[in-house]
N, C-alpha and C positions, 0 to 999 in steps of 0.2 A: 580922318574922313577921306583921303587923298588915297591913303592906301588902299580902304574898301573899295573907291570906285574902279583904283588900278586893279583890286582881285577878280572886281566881276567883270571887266575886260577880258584881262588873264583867263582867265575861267570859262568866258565865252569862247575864247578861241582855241581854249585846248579841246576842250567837248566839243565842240562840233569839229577839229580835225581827228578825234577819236572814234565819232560818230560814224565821220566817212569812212573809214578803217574797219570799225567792226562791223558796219552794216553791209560789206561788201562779203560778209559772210552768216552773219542772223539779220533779221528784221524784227525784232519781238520787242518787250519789257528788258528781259535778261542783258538786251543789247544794247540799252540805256543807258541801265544800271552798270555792263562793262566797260562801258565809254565815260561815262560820271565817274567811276570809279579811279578809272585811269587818269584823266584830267585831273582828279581832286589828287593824287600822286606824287602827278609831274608837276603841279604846281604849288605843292608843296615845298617839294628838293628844290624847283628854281629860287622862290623865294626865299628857302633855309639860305642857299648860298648867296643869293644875290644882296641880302641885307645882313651878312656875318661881317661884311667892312673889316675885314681881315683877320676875325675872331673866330670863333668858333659858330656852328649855322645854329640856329635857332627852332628845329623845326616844328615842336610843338604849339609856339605862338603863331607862327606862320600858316601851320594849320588851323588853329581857331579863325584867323582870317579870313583863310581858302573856303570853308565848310558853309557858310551863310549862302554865300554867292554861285557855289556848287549844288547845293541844294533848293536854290532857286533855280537856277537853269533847268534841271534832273525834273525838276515838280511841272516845270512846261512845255518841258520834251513829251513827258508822261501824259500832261492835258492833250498836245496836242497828237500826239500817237492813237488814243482812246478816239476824241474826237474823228480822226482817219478812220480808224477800224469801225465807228458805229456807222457813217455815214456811208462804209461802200460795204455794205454783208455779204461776208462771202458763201460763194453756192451752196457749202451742204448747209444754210439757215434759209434758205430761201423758200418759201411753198412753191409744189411741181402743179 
């Protein structure tokens, strides 16, 4: 249990400094999904290494981890992205 709540820590803070990163060049869905992507990645490889305790990494397990608590973030980045875009429409939906 200790370790999921450390993934979705983990996982928070990689997505959103991924977030900052890719969004200083898209703003869309695509941009989400490439920042989700990347976070669920690197926090992968850190956890492969960080729990091999001198073995070899692990990172298939590490990834079933990572993936719950990734795709919870990704799913309210995504609410709340939809949410922004309906609330402010932009000009060509607008009546002249």
């Amino acid at each position: 249990m200790g370790q999921l709540i450390g993934s979705f820590i983990a996982t928070f803070l990689l997505s959103r400094l991924c977030l900052w990163l890719v969004r200083k060049f898209r703003n869309d869905i695509t941009a989400i999904a490439i920042a989700h992507a990347c976070a669920f990645a690197i926090a992968t490889v850190l956890a492969g290494f960080g729990n091999a305790d001198g073995g070899s990494p692990n990172f298939l397990s590490e990834a079933l981890l990572c993936f719950p608590s990734i795709v919870v973030w990704f799913l309210i980045e995504t609410v709340q992205f939809r949410k922004k875009n309906v609330a402010t429409p932009s000009a060509a939906t607008t009546p002249q």
